[in-house]
C-alpha positions in Angstrom: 85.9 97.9 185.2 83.8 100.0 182.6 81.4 100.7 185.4 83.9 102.1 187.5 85.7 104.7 184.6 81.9 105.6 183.9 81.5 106.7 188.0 84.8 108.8 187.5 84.0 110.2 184.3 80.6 111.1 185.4 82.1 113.1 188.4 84.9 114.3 186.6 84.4 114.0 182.7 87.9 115.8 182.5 89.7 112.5 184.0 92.5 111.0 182.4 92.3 107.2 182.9 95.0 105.1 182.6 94.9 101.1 182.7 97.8 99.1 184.8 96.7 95.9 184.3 93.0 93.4 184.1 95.7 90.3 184.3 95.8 90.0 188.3 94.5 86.3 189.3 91.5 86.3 191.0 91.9 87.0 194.8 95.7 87.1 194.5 96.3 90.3 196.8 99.8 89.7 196.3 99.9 90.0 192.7 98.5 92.9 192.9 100.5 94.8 195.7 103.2 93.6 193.6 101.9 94.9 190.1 101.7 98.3 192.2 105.3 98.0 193.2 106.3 97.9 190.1 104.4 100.7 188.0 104.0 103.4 190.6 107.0 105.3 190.2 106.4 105.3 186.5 103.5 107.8 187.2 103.8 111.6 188.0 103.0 113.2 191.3 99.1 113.2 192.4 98.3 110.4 190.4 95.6 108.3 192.1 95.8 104.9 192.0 92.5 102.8 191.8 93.3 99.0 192.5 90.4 96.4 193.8 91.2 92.9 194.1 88.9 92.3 197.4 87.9 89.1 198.0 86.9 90.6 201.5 84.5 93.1 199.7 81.4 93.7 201.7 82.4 92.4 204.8 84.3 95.1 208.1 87.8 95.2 206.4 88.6 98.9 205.3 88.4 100.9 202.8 91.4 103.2 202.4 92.7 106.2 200.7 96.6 106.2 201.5 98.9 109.2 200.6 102.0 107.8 199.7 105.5 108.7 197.3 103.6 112.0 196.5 100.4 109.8 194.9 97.4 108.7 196.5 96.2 104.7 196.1 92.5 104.0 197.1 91.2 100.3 197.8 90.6 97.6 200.8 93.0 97.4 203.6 94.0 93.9 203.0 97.9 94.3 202.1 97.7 95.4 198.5 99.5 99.0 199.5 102.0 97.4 202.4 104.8 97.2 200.5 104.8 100.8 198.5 104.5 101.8 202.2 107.1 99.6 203.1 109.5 100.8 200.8 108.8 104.7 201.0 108.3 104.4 204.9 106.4 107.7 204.9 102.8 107.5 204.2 99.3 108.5 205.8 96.1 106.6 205.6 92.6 107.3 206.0 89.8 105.4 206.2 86.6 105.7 203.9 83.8 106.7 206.1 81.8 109.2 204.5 79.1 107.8 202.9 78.6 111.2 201.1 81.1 110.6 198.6 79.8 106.8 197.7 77.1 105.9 195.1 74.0 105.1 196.2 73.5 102.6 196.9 76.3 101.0 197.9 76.5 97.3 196.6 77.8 94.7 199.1 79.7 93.3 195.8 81.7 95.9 194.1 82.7 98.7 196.0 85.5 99.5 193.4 82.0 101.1 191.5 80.6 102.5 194.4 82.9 103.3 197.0 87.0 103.6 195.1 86.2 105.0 191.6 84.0 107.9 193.3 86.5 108.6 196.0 89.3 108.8 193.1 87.1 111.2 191.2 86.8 113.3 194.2 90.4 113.3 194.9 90.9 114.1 191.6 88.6 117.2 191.7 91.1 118.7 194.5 89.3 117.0 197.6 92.3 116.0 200.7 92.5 112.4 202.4 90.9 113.2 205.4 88.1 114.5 204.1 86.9 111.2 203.6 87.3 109.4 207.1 89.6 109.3 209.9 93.1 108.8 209.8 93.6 104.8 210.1 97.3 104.2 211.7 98.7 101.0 210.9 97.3 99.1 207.4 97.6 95.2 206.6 101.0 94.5 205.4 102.4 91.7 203.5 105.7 90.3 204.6 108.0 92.5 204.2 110.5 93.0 201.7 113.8 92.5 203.5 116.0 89.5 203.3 114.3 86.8 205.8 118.1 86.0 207.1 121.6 87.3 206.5 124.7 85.8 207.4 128.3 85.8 206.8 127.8 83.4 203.5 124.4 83.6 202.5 121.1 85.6 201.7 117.5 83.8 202.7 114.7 85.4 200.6 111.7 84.5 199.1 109.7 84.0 195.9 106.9 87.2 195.9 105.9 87.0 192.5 105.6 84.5 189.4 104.9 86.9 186.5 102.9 85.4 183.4 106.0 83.9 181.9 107.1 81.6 184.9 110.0 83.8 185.7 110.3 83.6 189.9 110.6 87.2 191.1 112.2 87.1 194.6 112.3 89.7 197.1 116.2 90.2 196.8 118.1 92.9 194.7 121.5 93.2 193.0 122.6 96.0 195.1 121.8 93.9 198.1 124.4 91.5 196.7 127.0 94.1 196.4 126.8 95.4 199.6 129.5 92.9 201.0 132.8 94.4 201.2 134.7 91.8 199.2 134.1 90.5 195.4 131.5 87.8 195.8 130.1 85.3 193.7 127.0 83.5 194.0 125.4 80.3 193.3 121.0 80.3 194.0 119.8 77.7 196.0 115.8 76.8 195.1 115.0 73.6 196.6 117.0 70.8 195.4 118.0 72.9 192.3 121.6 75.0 191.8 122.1 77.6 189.8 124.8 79.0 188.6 124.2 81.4 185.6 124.1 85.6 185.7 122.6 86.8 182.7 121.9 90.6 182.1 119.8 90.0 179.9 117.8 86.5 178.3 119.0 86.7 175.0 122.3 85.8 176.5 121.1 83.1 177.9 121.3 79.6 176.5 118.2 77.8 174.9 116.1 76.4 178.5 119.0 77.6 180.3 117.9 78.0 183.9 119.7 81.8 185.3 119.2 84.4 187.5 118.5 88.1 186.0 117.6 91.6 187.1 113.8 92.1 186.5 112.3 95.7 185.2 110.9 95.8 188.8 114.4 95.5 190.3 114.3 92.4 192.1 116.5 89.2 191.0 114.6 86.9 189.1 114.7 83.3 188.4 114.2 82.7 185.1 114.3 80.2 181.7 114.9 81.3 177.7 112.0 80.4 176.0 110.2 79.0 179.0 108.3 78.8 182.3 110.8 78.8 185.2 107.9 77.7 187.9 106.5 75.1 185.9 110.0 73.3 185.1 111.4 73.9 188.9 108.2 73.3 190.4 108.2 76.8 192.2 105.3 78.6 194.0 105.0 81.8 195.7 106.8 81.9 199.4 109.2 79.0 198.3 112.7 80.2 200.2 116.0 80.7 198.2 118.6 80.8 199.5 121.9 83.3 197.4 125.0 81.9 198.9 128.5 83.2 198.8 131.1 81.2 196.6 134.5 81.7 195.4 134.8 83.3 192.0 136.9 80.3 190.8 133.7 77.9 191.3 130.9 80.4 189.8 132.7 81.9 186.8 129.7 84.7 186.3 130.0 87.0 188.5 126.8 89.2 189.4 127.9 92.6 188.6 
């Protein structure tokens, strides 16, 4: 990553750089569009957004600049910006044709060096999107973040994410949970595992106590005190759970 603030700092030594994260798994796209997700609306409008986890790197996917949530994110088109698009539904993207703007020469390894840091720099020197390519339609998208199934008694979503602590970020908010007309409680199906336990918080959670929580990203997460939540339930990424209504008298937390 040094080589890549060098190319930006080089083009524009007056460039304030500003690490996210080194932490993302190797490969894991989805870790990434989600580490996006979470941190991009703590920046200020025109911020560029550099992220490169490419195993495709060198081969025909693309390479985009897209103009989203008054920002701009440069990197492959291989999901990692699907679901800031997804949420803000208005967005542009171009691809990065113009080889005028690349190092030289361009390495068939590491085009975060050669091909995303020196488009950021020139973006951040007042160049537009389309200066750099054609405008690219559609982009690889991840699956999406709506509920995979609603019905009169329960919520199907997903586990997107399993941070560095084990907690089991799922695609599912607590506003979603109070959009049904009546007071609802809920228990969390995972498997062959119930849970019962709203916490607002994991100090007021029991020692190991297995409960659901809102996350600094906004999602519900599953989570344990003092411990890994995937490794004791035996959760991995796309594992469905299932939120389903109950009557207050057999959940006594009540989510919200």
């Amino acid at each position: 990553m040094g080589a890549m603030k060098g190319v930006i700092l080089s083009r524009n030594p007056n460039a304030q750089i500003v690490d996210i994260t080194h932490d993302i798994p190797p490969q894991d796209i989805h870790a990434g569009a989600f580490t996006l997700l979470s941190t991009y609306r703590d920046f200020p409008a025109g911020t560029i957004h550099v992220a490169v986890v490419d195993p495709g790197v060198g081969s025909a996917r693309r390479a985009l600049v897209v103009e989203c949530a008054n920002q701009f994110f440069v990197g492959p088109d291989n999901g990692l910006f699907g679901w800031i698009c997804e949420r803000e539904g208005n967005w542009r993207a171009f691809s990065l044709a113009d080889a005028r703007f690349f190092r030289r020469p361009v390495s068939n390894s590491f085009h975060g060096r050669d091909i995303f840091a020196p488009v950021a720099a020139a973006l951040s020197l007042g160049h537009e999107p389309y200066e750099f390519g054609p405008e690219a339609g559609d982009i690889i998208h991840l699956e999406s973040l709506e509920p995979d199934k609603i019905d009169d008694q329960t919520i199907h979503g997903r586990i997107i994410h399993i941070d560095r602590f084990g907690n089991c970020v799922t695609n599912l908010t607590n506003e979603l949970l109070r959009l049904r007309d009546e007071p609802t409680a809920w228990k969390i199906i995972l498997d062959d595992h119930e849970i019962n336990s709203f916490h607002p918080f994991f100090a007021e959670a029991g020692a190991h106590e297995i409960f659901c929580t809102t996350g600094s990203a906004g999602f519900l997460e599953i989570s344990v005190r003092n411990a890994s939540a995937a490794k004791l339930l035996k959760v991995q990424r796309g594992q469905v759970v299932i939120f389903a209504a109950t009557t207050l008298t057999e959940v006594r937390p009540r989510l919200g």
